[in-house]
C-alpha positions in Angstrom: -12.4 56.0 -48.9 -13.7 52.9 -50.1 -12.8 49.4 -48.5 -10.6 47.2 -50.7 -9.7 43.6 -49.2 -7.4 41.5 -51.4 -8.4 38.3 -52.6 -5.2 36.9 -51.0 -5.9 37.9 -47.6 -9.0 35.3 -47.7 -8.4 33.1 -50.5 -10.2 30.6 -52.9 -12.4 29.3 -50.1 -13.2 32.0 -48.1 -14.1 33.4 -51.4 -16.7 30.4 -51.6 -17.7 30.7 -48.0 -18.8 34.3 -48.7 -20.8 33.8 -51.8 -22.4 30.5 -50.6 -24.0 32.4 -47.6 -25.8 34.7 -49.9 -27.1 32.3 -52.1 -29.4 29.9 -50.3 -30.9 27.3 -51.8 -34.7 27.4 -53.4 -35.4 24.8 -55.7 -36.6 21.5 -54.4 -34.9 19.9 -56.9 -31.3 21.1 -55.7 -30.3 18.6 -53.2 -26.8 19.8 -52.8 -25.1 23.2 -53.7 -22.1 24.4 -53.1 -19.8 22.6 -50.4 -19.6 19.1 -51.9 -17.3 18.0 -54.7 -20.3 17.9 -57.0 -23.6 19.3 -57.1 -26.7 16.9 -56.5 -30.0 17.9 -58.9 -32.9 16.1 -59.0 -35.1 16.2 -62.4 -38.2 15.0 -60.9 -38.8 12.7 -64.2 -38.1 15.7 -66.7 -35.5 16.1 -69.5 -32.6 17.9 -68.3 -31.6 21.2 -70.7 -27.7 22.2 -69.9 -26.4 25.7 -71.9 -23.1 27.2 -71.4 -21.6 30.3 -72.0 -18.6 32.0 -71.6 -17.8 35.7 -71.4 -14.6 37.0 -72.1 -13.5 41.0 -71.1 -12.5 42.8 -73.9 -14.8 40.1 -76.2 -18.0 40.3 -75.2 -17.8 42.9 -72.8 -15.6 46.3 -71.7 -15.6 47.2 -68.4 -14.9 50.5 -68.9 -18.9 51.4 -68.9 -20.2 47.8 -67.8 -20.8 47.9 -64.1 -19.6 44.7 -62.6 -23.3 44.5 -61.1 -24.9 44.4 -64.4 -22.0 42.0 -65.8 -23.3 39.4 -63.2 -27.0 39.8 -64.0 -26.6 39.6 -68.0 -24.2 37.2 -67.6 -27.0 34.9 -66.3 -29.4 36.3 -68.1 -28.0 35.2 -71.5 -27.8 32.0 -70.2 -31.2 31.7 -68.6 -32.4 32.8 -72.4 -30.4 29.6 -74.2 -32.9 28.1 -71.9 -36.4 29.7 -73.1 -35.9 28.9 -76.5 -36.0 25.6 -75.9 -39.4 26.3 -73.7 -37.6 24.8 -70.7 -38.0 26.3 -67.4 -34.5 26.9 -65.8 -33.6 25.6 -62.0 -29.8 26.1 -61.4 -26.7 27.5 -62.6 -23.2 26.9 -61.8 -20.6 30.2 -62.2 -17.0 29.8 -62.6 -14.7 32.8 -62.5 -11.0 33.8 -64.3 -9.8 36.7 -62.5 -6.5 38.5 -62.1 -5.3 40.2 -58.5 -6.7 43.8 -60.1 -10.3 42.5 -58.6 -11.0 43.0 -55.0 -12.9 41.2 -52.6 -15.5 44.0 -53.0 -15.8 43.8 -56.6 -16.2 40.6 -56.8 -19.2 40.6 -54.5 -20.4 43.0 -56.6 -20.6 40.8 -59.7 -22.2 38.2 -57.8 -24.8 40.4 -56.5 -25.8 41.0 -60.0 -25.7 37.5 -60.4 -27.8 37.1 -57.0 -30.5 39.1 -59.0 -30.8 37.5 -61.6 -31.3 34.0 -59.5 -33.9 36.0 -57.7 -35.9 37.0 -60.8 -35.6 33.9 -62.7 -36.2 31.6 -59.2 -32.7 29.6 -59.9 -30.0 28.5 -57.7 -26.7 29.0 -57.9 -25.4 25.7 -56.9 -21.1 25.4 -57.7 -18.4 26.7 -59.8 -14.9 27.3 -60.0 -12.3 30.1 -59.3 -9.1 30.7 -61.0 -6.6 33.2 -61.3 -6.0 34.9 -64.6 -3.1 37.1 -66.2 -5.5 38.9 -68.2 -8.6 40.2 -67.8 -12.2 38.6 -66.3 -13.7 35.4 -67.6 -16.6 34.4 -66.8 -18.5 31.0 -67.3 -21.6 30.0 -66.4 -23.8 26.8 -67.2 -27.2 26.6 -66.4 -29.4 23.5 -65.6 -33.5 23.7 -67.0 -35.7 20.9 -67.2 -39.2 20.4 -69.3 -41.2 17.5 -69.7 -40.1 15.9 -73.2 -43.2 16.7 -75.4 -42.7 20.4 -74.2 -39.4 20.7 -75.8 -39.1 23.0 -78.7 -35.7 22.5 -81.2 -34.3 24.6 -84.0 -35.0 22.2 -87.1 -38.8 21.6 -86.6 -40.3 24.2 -88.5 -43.2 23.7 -91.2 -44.6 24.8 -94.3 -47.3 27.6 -93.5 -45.9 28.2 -89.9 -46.0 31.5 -88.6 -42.7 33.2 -88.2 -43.1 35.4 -84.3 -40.6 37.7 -82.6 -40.9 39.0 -78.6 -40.2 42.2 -77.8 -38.4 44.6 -80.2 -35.1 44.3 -81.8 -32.0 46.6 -82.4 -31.7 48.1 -78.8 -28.9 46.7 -77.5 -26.7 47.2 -80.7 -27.5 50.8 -80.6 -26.9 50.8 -77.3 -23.3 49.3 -78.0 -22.6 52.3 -80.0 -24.1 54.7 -77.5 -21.6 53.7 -75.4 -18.8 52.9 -77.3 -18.8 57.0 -78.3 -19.3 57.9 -75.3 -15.8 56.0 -74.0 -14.2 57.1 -76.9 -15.2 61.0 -75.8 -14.2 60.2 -72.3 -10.3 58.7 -73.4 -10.2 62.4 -75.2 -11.8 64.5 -72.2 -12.1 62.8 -68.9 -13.9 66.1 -67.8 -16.7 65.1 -70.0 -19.3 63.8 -68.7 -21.6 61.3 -70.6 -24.5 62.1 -72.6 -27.0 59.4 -72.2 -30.0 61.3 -70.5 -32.1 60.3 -73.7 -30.5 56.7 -74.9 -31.7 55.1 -71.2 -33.6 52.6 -73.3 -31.2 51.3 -75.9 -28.2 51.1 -73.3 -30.5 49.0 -70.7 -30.7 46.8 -73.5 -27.4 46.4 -74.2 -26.0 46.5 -70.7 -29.3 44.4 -68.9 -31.1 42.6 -71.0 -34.0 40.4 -69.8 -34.1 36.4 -70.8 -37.8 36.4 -71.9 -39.7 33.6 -69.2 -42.4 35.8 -69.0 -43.3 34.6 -72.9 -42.5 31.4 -72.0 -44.5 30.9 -69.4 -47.5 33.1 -71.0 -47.0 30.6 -73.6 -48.0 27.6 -71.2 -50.9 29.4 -69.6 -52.2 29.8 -73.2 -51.2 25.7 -74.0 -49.3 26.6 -77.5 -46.1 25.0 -78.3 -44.0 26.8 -81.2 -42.9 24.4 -83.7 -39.9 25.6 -83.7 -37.8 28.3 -81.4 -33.8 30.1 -81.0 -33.2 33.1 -78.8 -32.1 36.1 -80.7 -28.3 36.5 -80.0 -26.9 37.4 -82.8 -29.2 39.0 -85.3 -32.7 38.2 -86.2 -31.3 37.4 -89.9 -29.1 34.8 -88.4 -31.7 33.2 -86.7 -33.9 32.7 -89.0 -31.3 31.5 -91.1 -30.7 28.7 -88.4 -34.3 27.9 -88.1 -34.4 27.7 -91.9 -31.4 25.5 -92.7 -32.1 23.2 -89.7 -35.7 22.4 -90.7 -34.5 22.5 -94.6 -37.7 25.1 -94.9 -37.1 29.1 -96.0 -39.1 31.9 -95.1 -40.1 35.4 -95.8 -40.5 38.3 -93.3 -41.5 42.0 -93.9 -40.0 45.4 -93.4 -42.9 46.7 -92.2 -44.0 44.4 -88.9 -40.3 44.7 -87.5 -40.7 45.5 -83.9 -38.3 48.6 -83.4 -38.7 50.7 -80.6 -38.7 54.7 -81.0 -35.5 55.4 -79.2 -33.9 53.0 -81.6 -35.2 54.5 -84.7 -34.1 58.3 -82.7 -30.7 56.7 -81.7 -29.9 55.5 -85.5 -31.0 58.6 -86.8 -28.6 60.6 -84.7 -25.8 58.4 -85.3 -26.6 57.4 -88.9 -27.3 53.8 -88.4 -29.8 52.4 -90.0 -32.0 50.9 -87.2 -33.7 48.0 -89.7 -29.7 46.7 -90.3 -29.4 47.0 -86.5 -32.6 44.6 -85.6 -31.2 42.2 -88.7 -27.9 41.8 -87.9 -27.0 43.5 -84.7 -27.2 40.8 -81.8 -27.5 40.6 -78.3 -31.6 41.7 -77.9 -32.0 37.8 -76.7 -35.6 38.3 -77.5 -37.2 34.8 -78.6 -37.8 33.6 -82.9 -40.1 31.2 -83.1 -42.7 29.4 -85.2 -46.0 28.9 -84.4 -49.0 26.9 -86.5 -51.9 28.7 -87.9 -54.1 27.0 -85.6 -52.3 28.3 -82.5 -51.4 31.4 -84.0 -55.1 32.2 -83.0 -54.2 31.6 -79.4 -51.6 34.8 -79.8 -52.1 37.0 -81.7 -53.6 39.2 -78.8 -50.2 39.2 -77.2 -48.8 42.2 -77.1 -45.5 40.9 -76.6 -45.3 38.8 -79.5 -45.3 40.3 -83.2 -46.1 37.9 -86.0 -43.1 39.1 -88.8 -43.9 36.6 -91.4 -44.3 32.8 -92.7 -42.6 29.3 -93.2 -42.3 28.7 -96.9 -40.6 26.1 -98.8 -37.0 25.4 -99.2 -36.3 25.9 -102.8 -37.3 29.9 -102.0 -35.1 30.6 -99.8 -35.2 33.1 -96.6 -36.0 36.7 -97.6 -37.5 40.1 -96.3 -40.4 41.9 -98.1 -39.4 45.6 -98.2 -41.8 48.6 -98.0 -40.8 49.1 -102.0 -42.7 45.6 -102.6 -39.0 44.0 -103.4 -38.3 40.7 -102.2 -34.4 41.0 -100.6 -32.3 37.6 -100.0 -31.3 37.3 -95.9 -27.7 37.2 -95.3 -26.2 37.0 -92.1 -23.1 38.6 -91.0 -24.3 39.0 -87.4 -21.8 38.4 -84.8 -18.9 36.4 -85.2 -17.3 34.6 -82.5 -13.5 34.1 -83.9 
């Protein structure tokens, strides 16, 4: 039988004590973590980038197939990304917690060792945050701390004419994953005795439940000395984004059909659920690959990446952001993508 200690039985701050020992401290830029009233960070003479999120149960997540584990990890991941598309370099995040008396001690060192994994991969330190309780169900909050020098520093509205429009990764995944598992909870309320079929969506639902803040881009990016001219992590739709990138820099733009990145089990996954995987990758959120622009010139300098497909081009304003079909017609972007409220 498993071990379950109450949160009661050791309270806020032997809550803190707890986490705080497994979380030491890596960055020479954090001079003090948690066990002060504030945290100390020094920026070394670079820009300070600050993101925050908040996650909400039964909003952006549902515990019934989210391990608590790979809450914590995405939870900073998603963060860490708001980071990279402003080609900052992320240092330290702070976590604060809502959480009602249906949580354990246990399970609540199981989020943070998610979240412990995530600091690991992405070389950050978790230096504060806050505990509450909660009537309803887990919130979580995190805010992350990046720094990059200020020419380095990429923004949403500086895209030009003749720009190269560039994706990471591949998109859809983590929407089709979302359904994966949202039919496979629903078979599970009708049969418990079922047991999950997800043998062949491994892919799409590691997307969904883990997905990875792309650094290694970012830093690739560095190595290679090109700057995008303009950058947004993919959140809630590529169509969105690109949408943001357009109205911000008062440019438009045109991708096509046929350089989408989609990966095979997403095309198999909509197939079997009758989804169209294109709408998925347009509209369906949550890949948190990186949009960006690049300029001709250092388009050069990637186009041998094989983790960056070139989709399309910057034009200008008065035509608008569209994507070329396979059939040859030009299609108007829209943008329902995720809404918040």
């Amino acid at each position: 039988m498993e071990t379950r200690t109450e949160l009661s039985t050791i309270g806020e701050f032997g809550l803190i004590k707890r986490i705080a020992e497994k979380f030491p401290i890596v960055q020479s830029g954090s001079i003090k973590g948690i066990g002060d009233d504030a945290a100390v960070v020094d920026t070394e003479g670079k820009k300070l980038l600050i993101s925050t999120d908040l996650l909400m149960e039964g909003v952006h997540f549902d515990l019934a197939y989210t391990p608590l584990r790979h809450l914590g990890y995405k939870a900073v991941a998603v963060n860490v990304s708001d980071i990279a598309a402003m080609n900052g370099i992320p240092n330290q995040i702070t976590v604060s917690l809502g959480l009602s008396n249906r949580f354990s001690v246990e399970a609540i060192e199981e989020l943070y060792e998610g979240i412990k994994i995530a600091c690991e991969e992405y070389n950050i330190d978790l230096i504060g945050g806050d505990t509450s309780s909660s009537r309803g169900g887990l919130a979580i909050s995190i805010t992350v701390l990046g720094t990059a020098d200020e020419h380095q520093i990429v923004y949403r509205n500086t895209a030009q004419k003749g720009d190269i429009v560039c994706v990471t990764g591949d998109l859809g995944a983590a929407f089709m994953g979302l359904q994966v598992l949202e039919r496979e909870k629903q078979v599970f309320m009708a049969n418990p005795d079922m047991q999950p079929e997800l043998s062949d969506k491994d892919y799409v639902v590691e997307r969904q439940l883990k997905p990875t803040a792309r650094m290694d881009v970012i830093h690739e990016l560095r190595a290679l000395d090109v700057i995008p001219t303009a950058m947004i992590d993919v959140s809630d739709g590529l169509a969105a984004e690109l949408l943001h990138i357009c109205k911000n820099s008062g440019i438009g733009g045109v991708i096509f059909e046929d350089k989408m990145p989609i990966d095979d089990q997403t095309y198999l996954t909509g197939t079997e659920l009758n989804f169209s995987p294109m709408t998925a990758a347009l509209n369906g959120g949550e890949d948190y690959e990186l949009l960006f622009t690049v300029s001709q010139e250092d388009y050069q300098k990637i186009e041998q990446v094989s983790e960056i497909t070139p989709i399309g081009y910057i034009t200008n304003e008065v035509e608008g952001a569209h994507i070329m079909m396979k059939s040859g017609n030009l299609v108007k972007l829209t943008s329902p993508g995720y809404e918040h409220f």
